[in-house]
Gaussian input, Z-matrix of N, CA and C with variables (Angstrom, degrees):
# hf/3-21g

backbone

0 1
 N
 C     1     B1
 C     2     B2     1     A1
 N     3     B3     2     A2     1     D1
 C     4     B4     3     A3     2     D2
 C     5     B5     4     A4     3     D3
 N     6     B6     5     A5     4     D4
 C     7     B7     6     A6     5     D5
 C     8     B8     7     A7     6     D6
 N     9     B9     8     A8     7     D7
 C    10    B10     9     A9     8     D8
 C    11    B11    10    A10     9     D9
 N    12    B12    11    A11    10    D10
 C    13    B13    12    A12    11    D11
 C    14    B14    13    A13    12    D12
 N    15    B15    14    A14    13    D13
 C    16    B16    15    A15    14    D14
 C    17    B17    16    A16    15    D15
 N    18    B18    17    A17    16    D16
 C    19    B19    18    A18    17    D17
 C    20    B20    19    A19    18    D18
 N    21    B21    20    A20    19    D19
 C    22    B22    21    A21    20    D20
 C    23    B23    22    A22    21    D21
 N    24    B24    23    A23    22    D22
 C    25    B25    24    A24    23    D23
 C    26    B26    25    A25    24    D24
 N    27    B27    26    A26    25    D25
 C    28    B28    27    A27    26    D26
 C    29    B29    28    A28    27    D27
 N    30    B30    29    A29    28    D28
 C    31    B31    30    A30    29    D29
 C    32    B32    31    A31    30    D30
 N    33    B33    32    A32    31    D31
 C    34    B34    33    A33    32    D32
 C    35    B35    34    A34    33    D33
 N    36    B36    35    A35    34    D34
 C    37    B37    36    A36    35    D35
 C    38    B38    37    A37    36    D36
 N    39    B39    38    A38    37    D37
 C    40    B40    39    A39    38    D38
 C    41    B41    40    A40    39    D39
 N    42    B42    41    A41    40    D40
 C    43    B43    42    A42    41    D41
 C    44    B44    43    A43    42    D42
 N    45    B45    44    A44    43    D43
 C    46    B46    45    A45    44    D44
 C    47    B47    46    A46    45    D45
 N    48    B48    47    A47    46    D46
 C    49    B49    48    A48    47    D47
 C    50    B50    49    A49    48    D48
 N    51    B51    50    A50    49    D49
 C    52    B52    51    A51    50    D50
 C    53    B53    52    A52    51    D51
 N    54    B54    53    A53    52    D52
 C    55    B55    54    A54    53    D53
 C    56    B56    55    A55    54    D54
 N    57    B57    56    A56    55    D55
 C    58    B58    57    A57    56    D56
 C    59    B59    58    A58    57    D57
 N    60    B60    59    A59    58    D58
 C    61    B61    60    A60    59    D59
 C    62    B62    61    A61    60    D60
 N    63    B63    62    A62    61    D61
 C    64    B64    63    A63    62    D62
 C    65    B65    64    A64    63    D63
 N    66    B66    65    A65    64    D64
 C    67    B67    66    A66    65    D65
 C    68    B68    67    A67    66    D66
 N    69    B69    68    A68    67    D67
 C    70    B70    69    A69    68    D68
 C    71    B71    70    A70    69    D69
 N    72    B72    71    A71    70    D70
 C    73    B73    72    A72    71    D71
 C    74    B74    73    A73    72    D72
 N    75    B75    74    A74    73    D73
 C    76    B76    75    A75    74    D74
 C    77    B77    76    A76    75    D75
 N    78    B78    77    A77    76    D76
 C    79    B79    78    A78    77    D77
 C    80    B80    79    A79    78    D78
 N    81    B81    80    A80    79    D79
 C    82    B82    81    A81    80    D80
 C    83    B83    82    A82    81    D81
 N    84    B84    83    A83    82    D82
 C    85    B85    84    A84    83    D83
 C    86    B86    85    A85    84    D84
 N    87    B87    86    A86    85    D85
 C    88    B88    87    A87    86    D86
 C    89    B89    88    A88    87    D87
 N    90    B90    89    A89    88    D88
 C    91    B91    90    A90    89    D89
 C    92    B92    91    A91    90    D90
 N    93    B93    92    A92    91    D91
 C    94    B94    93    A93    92    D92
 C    95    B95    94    A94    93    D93
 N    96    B96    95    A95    94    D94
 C    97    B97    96    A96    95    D95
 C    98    B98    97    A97    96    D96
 N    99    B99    98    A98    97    D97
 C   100   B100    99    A99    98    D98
 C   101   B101   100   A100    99    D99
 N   102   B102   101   A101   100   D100
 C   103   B103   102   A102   101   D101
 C   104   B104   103   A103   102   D102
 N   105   B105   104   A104   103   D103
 C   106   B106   105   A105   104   D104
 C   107   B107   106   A106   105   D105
 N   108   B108   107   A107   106   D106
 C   109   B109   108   A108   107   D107
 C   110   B110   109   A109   108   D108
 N   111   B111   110   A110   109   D109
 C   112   B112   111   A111   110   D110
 C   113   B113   112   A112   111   D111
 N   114   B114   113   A113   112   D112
 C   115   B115   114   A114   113   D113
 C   116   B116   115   A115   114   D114
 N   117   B117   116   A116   115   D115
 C   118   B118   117   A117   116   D116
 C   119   B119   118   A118   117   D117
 N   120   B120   119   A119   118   D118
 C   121   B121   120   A120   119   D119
 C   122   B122   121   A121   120   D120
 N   123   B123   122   A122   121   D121
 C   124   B124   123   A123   122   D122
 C   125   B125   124   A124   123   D123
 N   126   B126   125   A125   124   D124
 C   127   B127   126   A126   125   D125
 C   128   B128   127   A127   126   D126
 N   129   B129   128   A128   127   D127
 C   130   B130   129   A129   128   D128
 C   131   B131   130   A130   129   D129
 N   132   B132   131   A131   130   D130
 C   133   B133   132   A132   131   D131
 C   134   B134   133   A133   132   D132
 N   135   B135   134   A134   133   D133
 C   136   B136   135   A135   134   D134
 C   137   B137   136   A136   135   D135
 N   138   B138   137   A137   136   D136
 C   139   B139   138   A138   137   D137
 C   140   B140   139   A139   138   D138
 N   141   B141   140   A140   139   D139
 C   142   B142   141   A141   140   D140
 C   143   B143   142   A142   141   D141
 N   144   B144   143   A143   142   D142
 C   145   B145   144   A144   143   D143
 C   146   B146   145   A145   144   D144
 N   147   B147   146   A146   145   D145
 C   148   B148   147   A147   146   D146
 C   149   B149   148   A148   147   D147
 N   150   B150   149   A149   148   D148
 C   151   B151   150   A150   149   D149
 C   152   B152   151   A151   150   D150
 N   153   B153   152   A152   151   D151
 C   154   B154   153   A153   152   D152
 C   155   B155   154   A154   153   D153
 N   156   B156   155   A155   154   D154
 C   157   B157   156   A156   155   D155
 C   158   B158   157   A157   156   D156
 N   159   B159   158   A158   157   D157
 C   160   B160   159   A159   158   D158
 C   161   B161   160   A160   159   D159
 N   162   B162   161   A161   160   D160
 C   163   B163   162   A162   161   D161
 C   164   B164   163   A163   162   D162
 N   165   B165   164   A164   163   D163
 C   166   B166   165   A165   164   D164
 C   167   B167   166   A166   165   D165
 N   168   B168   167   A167   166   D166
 C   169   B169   168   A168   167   D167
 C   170   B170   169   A169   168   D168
 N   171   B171   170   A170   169   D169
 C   172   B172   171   A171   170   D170
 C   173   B173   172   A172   171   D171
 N   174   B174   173   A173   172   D172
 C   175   B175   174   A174   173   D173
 C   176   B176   175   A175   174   D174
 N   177   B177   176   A176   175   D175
 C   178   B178   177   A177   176   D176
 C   179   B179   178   A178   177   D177
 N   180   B180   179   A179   178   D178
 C   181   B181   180   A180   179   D179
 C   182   B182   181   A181   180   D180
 N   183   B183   182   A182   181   D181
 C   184   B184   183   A183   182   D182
 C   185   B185   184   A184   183   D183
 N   186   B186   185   A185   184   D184
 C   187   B187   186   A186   185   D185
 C   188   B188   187   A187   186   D186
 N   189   B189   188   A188   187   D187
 C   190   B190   189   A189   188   D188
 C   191   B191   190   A190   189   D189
 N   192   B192   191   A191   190   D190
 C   193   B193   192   A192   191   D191
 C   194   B194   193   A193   192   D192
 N   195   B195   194   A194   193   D193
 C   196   B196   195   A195   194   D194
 C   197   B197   196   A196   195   D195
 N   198   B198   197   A197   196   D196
 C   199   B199   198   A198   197   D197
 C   200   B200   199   A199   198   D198
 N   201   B201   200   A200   199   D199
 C   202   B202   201   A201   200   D200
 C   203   B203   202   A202   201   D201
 N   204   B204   203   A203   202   D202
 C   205   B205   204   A204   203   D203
 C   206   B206   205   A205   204   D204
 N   207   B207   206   A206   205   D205
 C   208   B208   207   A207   206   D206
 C   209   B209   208   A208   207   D207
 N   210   B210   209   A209   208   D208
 C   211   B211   210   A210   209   D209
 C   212   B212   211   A211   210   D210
 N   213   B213   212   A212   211   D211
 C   214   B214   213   A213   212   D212
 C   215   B215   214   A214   213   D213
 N   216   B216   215   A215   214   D214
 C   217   B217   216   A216   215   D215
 C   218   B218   217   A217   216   D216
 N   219   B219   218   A218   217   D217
 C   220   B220   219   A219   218   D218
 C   221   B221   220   A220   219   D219
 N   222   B222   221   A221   220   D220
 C   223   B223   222   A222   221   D221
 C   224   B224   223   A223   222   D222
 N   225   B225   224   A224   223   D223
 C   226   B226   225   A225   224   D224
 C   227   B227   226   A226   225   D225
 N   228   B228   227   A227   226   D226
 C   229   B229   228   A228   227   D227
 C   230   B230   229   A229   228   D228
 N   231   B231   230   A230   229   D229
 C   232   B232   231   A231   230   D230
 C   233   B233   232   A232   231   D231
 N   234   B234   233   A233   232   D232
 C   235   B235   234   A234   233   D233
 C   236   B236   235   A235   234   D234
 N   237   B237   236   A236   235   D235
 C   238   B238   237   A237   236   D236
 C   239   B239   238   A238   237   D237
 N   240   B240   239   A239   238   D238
 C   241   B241   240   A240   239   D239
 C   242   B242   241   A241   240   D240
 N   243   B243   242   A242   241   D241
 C   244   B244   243   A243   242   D242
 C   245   B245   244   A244   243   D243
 N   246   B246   245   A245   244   D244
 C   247   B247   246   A246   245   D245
 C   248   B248   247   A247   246   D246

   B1=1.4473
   B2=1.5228
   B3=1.2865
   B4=1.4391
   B5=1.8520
   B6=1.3466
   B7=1.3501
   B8=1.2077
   B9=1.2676
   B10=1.6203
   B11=1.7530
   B12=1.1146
   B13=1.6583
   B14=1.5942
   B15=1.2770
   B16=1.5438
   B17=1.2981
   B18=1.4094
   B19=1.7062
   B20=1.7024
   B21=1.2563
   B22=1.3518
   B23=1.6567
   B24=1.3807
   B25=1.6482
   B26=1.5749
   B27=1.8313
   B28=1.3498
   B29=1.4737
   B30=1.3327
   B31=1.8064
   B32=1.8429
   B33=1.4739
   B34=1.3074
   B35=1.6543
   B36=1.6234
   B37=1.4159
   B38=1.5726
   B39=1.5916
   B40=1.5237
   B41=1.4599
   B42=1.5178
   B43=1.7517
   B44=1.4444
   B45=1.7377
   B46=1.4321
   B47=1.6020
   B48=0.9214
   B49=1.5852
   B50=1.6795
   B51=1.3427
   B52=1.5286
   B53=1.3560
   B54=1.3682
   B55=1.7579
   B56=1.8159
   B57=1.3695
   B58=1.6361
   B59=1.1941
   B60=1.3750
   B61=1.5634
   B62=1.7353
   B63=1.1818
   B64=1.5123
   B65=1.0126
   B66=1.4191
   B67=1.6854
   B68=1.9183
   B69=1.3383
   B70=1.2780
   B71=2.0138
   B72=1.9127
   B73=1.2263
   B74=1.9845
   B75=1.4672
   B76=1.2880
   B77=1.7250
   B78=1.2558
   B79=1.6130
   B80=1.2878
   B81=1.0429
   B82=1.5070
   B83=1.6316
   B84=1.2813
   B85=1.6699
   B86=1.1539
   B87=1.5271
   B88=1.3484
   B89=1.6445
   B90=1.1401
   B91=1.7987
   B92=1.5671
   B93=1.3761
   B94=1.3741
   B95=1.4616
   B96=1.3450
   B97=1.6270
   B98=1.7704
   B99=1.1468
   B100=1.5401
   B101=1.1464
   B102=1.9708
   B103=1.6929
   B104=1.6594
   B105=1.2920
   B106=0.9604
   B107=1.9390
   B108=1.5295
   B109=1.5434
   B110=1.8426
   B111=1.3357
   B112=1.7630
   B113=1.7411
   B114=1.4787
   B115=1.8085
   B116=1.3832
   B117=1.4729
   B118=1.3495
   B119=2.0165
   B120=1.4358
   B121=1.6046
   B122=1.6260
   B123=1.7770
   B124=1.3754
   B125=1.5684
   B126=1.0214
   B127=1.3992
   B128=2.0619
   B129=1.2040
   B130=1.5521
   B131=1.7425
   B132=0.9703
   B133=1.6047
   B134=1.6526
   B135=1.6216
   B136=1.6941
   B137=1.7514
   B138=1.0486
   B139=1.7910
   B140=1.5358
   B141=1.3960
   B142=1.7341
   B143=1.6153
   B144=1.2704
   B145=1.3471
   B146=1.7990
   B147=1.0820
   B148=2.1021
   B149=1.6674
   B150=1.3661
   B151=1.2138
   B152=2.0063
   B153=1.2866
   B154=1.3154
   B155=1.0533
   B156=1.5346
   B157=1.4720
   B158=1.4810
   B159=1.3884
   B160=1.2285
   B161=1.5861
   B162=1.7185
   B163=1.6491
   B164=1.3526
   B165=1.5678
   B166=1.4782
   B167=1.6556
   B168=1.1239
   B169=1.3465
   B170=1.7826
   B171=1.2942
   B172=1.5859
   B173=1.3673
   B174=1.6246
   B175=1.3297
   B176=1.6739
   B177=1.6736
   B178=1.5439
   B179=1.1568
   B180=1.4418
   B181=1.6046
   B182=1.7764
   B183=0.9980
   B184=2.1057
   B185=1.4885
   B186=1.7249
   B187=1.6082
   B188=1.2828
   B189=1.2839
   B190=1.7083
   B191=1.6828
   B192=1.4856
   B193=1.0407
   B194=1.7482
   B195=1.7390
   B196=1.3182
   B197=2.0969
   B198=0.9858
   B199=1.6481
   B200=1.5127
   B201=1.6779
   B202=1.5182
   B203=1.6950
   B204=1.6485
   B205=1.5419
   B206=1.9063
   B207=1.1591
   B208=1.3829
   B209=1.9626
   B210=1.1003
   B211=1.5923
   B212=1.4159
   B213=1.3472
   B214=1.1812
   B215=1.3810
   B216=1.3910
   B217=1.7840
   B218=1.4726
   B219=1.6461
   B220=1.3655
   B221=1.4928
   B222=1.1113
   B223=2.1319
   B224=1.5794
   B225=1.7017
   B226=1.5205
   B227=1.9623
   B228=1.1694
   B229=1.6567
   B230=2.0091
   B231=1.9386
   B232=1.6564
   B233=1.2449
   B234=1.5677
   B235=1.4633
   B236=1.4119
   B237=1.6569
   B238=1.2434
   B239=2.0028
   B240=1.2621
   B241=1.2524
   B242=1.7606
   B243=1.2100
   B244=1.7721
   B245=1.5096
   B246=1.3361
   B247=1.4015
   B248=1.7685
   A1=110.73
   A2=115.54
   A3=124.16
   A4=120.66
   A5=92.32
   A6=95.56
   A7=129.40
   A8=127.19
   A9=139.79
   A10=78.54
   A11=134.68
   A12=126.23
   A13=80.42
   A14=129.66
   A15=105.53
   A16=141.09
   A17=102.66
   A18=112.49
   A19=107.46
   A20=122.79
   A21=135.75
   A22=93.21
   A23=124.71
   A24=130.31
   A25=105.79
   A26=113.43
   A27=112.98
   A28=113.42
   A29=114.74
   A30=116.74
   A31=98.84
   A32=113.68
   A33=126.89
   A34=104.56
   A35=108.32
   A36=102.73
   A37=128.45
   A38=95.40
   A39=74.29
   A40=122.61
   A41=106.01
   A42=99.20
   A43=105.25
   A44=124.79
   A45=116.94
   A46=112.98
   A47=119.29
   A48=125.95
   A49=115.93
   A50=97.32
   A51=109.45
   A52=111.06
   A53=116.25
   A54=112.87
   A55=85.57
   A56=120.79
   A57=110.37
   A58=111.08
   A59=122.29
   A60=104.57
   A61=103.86
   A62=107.53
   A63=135.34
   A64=125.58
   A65=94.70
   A66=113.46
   A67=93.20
   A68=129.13
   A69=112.16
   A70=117.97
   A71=89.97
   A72=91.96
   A73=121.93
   A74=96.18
   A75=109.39
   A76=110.13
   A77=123.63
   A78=119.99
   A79=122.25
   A80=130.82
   A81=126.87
   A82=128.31
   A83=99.40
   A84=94.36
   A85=115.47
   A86=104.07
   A87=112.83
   A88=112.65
   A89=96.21
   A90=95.88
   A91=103.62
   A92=124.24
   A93=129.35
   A94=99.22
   A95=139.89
   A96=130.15
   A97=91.62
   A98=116.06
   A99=121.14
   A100=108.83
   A101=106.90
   A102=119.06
   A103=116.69
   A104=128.71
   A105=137.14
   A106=114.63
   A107=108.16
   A108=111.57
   A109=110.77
   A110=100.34
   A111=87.93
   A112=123.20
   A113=99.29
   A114=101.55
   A115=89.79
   A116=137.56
   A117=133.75
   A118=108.86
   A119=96.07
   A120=81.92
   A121=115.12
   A122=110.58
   A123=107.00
   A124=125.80
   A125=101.35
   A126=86.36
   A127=107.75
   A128=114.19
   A129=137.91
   A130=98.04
   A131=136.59
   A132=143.45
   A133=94.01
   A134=113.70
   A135=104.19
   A136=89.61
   A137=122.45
   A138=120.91
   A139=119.01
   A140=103.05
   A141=110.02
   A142=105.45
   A143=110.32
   A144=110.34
   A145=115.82
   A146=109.87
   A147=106.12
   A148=96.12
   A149=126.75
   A150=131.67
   A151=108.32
   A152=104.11
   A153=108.55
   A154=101.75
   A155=151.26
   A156=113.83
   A157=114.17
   A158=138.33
   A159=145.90
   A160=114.69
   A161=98.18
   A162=117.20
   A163=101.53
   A164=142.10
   A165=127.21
   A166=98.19
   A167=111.00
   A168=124.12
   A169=97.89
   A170=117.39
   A171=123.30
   A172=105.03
   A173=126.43
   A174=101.71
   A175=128.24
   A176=94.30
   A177=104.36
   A178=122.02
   A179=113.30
   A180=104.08
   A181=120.51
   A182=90.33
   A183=77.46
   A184=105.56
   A185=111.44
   A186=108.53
   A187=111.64
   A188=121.28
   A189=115.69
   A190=94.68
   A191=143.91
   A192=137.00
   A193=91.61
   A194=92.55
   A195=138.58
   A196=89.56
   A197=102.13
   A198=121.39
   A199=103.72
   A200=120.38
   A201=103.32
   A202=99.06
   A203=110.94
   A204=95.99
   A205=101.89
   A206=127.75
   A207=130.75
   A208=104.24
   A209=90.05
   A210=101.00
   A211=120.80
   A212=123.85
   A213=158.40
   A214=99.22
   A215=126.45
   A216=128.81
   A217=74.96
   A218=91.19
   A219=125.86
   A220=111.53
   A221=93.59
   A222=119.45
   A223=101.36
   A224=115.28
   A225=102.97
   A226=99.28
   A227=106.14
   A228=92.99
   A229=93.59
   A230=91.25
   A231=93.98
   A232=107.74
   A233=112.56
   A234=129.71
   A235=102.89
   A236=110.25
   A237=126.80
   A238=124.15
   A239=126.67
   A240=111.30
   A241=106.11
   A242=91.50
   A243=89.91
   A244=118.23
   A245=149.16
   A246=149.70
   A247=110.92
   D1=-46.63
   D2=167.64
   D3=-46.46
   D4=-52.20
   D5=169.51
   D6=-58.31
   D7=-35.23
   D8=-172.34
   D9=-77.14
   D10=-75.72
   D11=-138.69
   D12=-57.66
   D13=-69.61
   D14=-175.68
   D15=-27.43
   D16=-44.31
   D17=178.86
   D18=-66.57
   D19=-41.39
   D20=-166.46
   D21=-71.95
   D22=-50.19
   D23=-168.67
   D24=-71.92
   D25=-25.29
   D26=173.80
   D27=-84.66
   D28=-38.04
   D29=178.51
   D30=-55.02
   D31=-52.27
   D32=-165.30
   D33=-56.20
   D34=-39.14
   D35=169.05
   D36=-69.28
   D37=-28.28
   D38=177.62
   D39=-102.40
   D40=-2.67
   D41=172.13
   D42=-70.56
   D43=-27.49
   D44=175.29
   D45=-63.48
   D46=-37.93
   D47=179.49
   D48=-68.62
   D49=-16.54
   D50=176.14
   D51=-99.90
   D52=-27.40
   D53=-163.58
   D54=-93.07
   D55=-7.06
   D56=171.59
   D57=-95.90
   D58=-3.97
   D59=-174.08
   D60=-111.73
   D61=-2.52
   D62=154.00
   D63=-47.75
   D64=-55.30
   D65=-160.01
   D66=-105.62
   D67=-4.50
   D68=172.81
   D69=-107.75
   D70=-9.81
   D71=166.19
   D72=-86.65
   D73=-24.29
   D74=169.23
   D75=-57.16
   D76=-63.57
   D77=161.20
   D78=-67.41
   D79=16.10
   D80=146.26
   D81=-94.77
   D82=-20.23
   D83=163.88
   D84=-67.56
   D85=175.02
   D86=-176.17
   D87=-114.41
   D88=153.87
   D89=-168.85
   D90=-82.62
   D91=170.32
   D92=-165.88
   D93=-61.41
   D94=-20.51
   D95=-153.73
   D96=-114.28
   D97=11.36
   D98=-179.11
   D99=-99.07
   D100=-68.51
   D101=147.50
   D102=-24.07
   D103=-83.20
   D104=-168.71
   D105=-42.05
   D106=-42.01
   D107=175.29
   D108=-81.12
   D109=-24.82
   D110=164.95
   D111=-79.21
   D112=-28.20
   D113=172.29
   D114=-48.12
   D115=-71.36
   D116=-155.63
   D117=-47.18
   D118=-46.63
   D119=-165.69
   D120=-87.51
   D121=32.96
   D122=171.65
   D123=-88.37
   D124=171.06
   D125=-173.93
   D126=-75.08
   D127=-166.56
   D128=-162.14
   D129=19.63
   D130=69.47
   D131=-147.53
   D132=-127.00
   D133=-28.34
   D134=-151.65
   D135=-89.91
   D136=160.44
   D137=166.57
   D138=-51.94
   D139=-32.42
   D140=174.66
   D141=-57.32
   D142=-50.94
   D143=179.91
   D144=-74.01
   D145=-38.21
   D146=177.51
   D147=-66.65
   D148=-37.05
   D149=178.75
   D150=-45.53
   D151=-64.50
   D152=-177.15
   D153=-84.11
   D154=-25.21
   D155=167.07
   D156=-73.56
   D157=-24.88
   D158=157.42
   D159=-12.14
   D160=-64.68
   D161=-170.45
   D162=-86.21
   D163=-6.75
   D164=155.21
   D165=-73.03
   D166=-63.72
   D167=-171.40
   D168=-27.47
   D169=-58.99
   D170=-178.13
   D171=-64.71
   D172=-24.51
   D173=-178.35
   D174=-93.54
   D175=-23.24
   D176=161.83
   D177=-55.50
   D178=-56.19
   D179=169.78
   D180=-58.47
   D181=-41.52
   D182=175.54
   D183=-44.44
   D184=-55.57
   D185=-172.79
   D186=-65.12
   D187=-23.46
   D188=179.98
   D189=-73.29
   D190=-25.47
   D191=-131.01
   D192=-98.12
   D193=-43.90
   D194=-167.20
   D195=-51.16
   D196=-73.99
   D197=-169.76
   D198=-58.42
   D199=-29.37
   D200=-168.32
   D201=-86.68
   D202=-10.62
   D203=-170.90
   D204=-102.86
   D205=23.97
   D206=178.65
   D207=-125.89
   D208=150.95
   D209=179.03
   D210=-100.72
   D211=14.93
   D212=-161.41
   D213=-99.40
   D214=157.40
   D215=-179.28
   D216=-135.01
   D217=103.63
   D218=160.93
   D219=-43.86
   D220=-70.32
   D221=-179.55
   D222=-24.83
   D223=-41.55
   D224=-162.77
   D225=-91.72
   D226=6.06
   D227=-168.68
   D228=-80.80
   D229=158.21
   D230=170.22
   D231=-68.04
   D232=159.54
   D233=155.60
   D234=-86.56
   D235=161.13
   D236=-51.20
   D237=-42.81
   D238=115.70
   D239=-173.88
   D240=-105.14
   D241=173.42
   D242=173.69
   D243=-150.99
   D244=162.73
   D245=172.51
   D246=-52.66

């Protein structure tokens, strides 16, 4: 009989220790209008900036595109190189 009230007082401890860390990660998020005002204050956020990573973004891939259709080891040519 002793034994059972233990097991029941140990399960009981740890679903309480669980339904608080539940319930303190649940009030620590942030609600959608919290999220939504930190997207704004990240960095490369303005169009000037998605703009220019856009056009690296287009130029790496050409050179990756560039390197898979040549038999050449790109890696050893000088910088700046050209066709």
């Amino acid at each position: 009989m002793a034994s059972t009230q233990r097991v029941v007082k140990a399960v009981a401890g740890m679903v309480g220790i669980l339904g608080l860390g539940v319930g303190l990660w649940a009030a620590m998020t942030p609600d959608e209008a919290q999220l939504k005002e930190r997207i704004k204050d990240l960095p490369r956020s303005s169009p000037q900036q998605r703009a220019e990573r856009r056009h690296l973004n287009a130029q790496v891939m050409a050179t990756i595109k560039e390197a898979a259709e040549t038999n050449e080891n790109v890696a050893r040519r000088t910088w700046p190189w050209h066709k």
